[in-house]
C-alpha positions in Angstrom: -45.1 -34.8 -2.7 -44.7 -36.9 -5.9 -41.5 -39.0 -6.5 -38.8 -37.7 -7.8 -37.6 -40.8 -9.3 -38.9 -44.6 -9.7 -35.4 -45.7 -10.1 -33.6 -45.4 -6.9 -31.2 -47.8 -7.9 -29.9 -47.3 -11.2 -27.4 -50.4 -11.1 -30.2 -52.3 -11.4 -30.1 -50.8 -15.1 -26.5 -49.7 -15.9 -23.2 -50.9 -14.4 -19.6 -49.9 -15.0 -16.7 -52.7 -14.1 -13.2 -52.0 -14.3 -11.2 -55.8 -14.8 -7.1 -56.4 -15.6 -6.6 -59.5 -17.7 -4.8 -62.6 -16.7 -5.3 -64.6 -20.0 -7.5 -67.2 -17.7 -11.3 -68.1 -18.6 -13.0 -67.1 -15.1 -15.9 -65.0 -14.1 -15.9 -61.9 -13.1 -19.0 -59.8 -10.7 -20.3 -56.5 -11.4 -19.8 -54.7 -8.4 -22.9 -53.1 -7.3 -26.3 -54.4 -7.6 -26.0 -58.3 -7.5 -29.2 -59.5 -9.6 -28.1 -57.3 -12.7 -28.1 -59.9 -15.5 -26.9 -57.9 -18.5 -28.0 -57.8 -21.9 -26.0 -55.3 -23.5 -22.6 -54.5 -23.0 -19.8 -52.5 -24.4 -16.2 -53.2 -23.9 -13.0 -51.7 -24.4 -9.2 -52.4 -23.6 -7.8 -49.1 -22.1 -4.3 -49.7 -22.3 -4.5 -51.4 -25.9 -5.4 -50.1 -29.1 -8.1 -52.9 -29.2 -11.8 -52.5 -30.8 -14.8 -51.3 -28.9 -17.0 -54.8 -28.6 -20.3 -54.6 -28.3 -22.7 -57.6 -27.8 -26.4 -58.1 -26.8 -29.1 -60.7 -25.8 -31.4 -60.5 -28.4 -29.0 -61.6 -31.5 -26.6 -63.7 -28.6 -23.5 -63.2 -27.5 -21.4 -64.9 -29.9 -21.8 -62.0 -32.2 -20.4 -58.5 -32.2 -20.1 -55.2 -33.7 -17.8 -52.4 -32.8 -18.9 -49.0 -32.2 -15.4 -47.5 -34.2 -16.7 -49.7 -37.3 -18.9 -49.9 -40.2 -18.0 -53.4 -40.5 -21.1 -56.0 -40.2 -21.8 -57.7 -37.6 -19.2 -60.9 -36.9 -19.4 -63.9 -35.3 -17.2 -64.5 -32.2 -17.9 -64.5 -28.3 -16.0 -61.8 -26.5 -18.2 -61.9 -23.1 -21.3 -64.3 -21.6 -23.6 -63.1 -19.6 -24.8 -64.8 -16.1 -26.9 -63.5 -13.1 -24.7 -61.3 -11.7 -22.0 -60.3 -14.1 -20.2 -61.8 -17.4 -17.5 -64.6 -18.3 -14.5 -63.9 -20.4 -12.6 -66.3 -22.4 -8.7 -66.8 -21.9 -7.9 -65.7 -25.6 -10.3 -62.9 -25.4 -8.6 -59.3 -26.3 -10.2 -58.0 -23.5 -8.4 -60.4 -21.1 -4.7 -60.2 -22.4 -2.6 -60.3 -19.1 -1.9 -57.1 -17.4 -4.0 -55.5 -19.4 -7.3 -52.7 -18.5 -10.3 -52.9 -19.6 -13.6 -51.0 -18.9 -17.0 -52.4 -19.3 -20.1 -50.7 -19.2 -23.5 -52.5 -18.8 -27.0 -51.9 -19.5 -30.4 -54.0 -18.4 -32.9 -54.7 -21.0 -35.5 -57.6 -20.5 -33.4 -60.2 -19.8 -33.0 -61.6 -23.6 -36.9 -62.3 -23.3 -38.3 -60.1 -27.1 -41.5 -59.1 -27.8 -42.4 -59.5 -32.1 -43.9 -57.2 -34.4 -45.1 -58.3 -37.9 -43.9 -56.1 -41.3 -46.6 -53.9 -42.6 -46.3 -52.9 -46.3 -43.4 -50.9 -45.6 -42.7 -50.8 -41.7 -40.3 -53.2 -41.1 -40.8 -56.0 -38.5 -38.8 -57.2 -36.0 -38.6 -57.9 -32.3 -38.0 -55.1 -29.3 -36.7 -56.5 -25.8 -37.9 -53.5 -23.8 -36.5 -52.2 -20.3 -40.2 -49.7 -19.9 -38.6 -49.1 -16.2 -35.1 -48.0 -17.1 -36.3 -46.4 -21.1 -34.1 -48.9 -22.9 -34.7 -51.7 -25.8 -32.9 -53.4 -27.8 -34.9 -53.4 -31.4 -33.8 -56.2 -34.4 -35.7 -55.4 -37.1 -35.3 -56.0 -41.4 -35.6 -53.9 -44.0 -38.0 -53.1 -46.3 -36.6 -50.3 -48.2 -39.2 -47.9 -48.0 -40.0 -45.3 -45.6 -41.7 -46.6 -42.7 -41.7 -47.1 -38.8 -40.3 -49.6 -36.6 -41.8 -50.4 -32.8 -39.6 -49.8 -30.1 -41.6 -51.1 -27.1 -41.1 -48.8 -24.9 -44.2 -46.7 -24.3 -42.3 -43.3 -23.4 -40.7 -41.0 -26.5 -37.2 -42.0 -27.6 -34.1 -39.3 -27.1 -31.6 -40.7 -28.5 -31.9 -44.0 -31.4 -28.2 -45.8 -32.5 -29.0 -47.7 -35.5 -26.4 -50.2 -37.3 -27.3 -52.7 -40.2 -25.5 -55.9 -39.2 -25.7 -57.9 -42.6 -23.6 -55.5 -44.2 -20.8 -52.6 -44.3 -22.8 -49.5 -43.1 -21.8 -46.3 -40.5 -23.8 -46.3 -37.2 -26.8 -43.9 -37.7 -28.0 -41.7 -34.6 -30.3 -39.6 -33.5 -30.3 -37.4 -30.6 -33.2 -34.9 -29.8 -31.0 -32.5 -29.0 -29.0 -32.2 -32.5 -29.8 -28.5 -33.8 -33.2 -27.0 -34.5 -34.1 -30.3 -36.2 -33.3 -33.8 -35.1 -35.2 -35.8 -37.4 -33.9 -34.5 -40.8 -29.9 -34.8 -39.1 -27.9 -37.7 -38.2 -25.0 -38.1 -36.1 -22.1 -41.3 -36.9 -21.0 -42.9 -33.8 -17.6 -44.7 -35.5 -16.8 -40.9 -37.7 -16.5 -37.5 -35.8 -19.2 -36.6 -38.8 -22.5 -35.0 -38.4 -24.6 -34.9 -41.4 -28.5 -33.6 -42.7 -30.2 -35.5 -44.7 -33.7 -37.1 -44.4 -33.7 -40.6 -45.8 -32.4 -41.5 -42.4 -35.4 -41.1 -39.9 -38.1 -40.0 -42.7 -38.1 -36.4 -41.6 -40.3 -37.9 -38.6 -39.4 -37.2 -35.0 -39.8 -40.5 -33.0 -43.4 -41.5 -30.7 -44.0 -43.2 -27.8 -44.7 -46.5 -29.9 -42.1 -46.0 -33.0 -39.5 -44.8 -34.6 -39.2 -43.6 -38.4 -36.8 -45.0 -41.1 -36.3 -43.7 -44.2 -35.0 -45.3 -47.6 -31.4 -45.1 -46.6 -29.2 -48.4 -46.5 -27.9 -47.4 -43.6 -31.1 -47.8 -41.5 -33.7 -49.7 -44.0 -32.3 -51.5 -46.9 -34.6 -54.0 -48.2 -33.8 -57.5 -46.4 -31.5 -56.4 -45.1 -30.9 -56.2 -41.2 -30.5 -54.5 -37.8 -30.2 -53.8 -34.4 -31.1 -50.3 -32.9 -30.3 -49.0 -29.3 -33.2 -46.9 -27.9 -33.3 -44.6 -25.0 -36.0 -42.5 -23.8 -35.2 -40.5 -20.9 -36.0 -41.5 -16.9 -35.9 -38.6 -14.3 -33.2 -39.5 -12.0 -31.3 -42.2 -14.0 -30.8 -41.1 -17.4 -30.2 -37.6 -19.0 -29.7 -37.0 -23.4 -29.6 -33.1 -23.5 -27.2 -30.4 -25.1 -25.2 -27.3 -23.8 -23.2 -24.4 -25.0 -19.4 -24.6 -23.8 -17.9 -20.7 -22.1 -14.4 -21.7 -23.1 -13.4 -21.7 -19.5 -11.9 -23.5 -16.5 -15.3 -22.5 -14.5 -17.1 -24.0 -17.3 -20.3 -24.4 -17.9 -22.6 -26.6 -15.6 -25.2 -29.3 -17.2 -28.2 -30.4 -14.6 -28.6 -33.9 -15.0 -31.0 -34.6 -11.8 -28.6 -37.3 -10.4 -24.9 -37.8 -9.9 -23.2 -39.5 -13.0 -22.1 -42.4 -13.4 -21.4 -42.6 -17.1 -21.3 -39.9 -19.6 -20.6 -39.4 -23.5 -20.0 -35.8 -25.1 -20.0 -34.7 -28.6 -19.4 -31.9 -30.0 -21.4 -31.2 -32.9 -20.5 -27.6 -33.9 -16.9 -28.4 -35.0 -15.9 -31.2 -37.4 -13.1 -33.5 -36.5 -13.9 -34.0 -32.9 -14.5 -37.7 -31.4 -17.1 -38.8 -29.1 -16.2 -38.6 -25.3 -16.6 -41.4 -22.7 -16.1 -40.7 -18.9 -17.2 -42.7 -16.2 -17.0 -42.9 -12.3 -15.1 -45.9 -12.0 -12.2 -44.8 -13.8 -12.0 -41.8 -11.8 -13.5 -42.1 -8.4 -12.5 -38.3 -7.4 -12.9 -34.8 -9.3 -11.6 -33.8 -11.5 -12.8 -36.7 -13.8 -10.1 -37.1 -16.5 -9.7 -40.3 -17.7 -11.5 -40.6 -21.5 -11.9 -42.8 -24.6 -13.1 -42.5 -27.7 -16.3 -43.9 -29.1 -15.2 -43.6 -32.5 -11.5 -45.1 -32.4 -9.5 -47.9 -31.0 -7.1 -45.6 -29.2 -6.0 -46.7 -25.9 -7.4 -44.5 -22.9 -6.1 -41.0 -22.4 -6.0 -38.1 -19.8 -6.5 -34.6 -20.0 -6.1 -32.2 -16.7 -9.5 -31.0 -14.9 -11.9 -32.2 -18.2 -14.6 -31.5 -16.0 -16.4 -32.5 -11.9 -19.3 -35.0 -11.7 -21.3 -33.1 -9.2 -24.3 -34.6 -6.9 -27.2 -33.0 -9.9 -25.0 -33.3 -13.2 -21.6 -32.7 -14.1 -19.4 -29.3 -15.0 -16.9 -28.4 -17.5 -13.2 -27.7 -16.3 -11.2 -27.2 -19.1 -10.9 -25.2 -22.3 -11.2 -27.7 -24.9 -12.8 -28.8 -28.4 -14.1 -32.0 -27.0 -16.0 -30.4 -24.1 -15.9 -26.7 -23.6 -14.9 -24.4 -26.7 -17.1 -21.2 -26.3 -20.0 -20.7 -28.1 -19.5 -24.5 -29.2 -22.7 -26.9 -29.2 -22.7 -30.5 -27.5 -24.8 -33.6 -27.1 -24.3 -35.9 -24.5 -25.8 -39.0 -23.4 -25.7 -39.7 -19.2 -26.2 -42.4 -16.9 -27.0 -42.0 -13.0 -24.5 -43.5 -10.2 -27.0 -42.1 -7.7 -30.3 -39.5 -8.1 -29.9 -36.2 -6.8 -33.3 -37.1 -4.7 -34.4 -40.8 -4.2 -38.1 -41.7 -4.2 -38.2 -41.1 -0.7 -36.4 -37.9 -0.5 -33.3 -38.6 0.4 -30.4 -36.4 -1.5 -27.6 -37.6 -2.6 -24.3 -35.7 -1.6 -21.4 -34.8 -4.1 -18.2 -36.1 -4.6 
């Protein structure tokens, strides 16, 4: 019988850590798997109104950007990284005292980049790839003209976050599973907005080598640059699909292969709805309620029976725009706490 997954354990790749501050410089462990060395991680206060920080290996972790902002990128260290978790400062935000904060994680290669040249108009750039876990981190510069940009990881993108970070600019995404026709629409991860228009991504679905740009600022102004955040999908760790909500509290049911451990919704029907993030540390029992907003600084809310992470993927509870309107179309990006059925067959039970 083949494998049903090569990743039997995903917090090798992808962590979530839960931390109060005390206003003290210290270090602090991820909790599961102890030689996780991040190189991208995502931060946010969820008792304060405070920014969503995110920071990476490849461009170092004095600088940031912020997922609710078009703002460039800035310098200023809001987390290290070490060999088995991160160090915070004592005036970091994200350690004010008595405050909660979330972090999630994600493995990449360890800061170590691989280069690709610029050719006429295909930008160049450096990739640090995660081939295992379907992640890289891409810097790349502009040329201005329609082109394609290497992504290094040898398996077909899903989902592509784009933001130039030497200047104002949205964040650009794609998601395979936006309508009939990814390539020509674009999502903006720090708006509610979805948008058509193919200067973005060339009208060009990604390959299993690159990804297309178009003429756009936004993605592939001349000199200027960015970072992108790739994903291509891994059977039992990492799921970027859509669904159609009922508009009920036995709501509809999304088969992920493996038990969740981190998951963002968007509904992309309606406008004026934020991006959803839910994770298994906040809530450690059904129903999972506990949510924050991609797109804003607002401090953590909850909302009764949003929906159960289940054993094989997760299902709506509640009649709501963010996750279950009827007839309503969403996106959602997951991450694995456990596969439904390791390498060896072993399943995993529910909740």
């Amino acid at each position: 019988m083949a494998d049903y997954t090569t990743i039997d354990d995903p917090s090798a790749h992808f962590q979530v850590k839960l931390w109060t501050g005390n206003a003290t410089t210290r270090t602090i462990d991820l909790d599961n798997n102890a030689t996780m060395q991040p190189d991208f991680s995502w931060i946010k206060s969820r008792s304060n109104t405070f920014e969503h920080y995110w920071e990476n290996s490849t461009n170092g972790t004095n600088k940031y950007l912020r997922s609710n902002s078009s703002a460039a990128e800035e310098t200023g260290t809001v987390i290290t990284y070490n060999s088995t978790g991160f160090g915070i400062g004592s005036g970091a935000e994200n350690n004010t005292n008595a405050t909660t904060n979330v972090g999630w994680f994600w493995k990449a290669n360890g800061g170590t980049t691989a280069s690709f040249t610029e050719s006429g108009n295909n930008p160049g750039g450096t990739h640090q790839a995660n081939t295992t876990a379907g992640f890289s981190i891409v810097a790349y510069t502009g040329t201005g003209g329609a082109g394609t940009v290497s992504h290094g990881l040898s398996a077909t993108p899903r989902v592509i976050m784009v933001k130039r970070t030497s200047g104002v600019a949205d964040w650009n995404v794609y998601h395979a599973s936006n309508t009939s026709a990814p390539e020509t629409d674009y999502l903006v991860l720090n708006t509610e907005a979805a948008t058509s228009d193919n200067t973005r991504w060339n009208d060009t679905a990604p390959t299993t080598s690159v990804f297309s740009v178009g003429t756009d600022d936004a993605v592939n102004g001349d000199a200027s640059t960015y970072l992108a955040f790739v994903f291509a999908e891994k059977q039992g760790y990492s799921k970027f699909g859509s669904y159609v909500g009922n508009g009920n509290a036995d709501g509809a049911f999304i088969y992920t292969g493996f038990k969740p451990a981190w998951i963002m919704v968007k509904n992309i029907t309606d406008s004026g709805v934020s991006w959803m993030i839910q994770d298994h540390k906040r809530d450690i029992n059904n129903p999972v309620h506990h949510r924050l907003k991609a797109n804003a600084t607002t401090a953590e809310a909850t909302n009764i029976n949003q929906m159960d992470f289940l054993s094989n993927g997760f299902k709506c509870r509640v009649n709501d725009s963010s996750w279950n309107l009827s007839g309503k179309t969403y996106i959602y990006m997951a991450f694995a706490e456990n596969p439904f059925v390791t390498s060896t067959g072993t399943p995993t039970t529910a909740r």
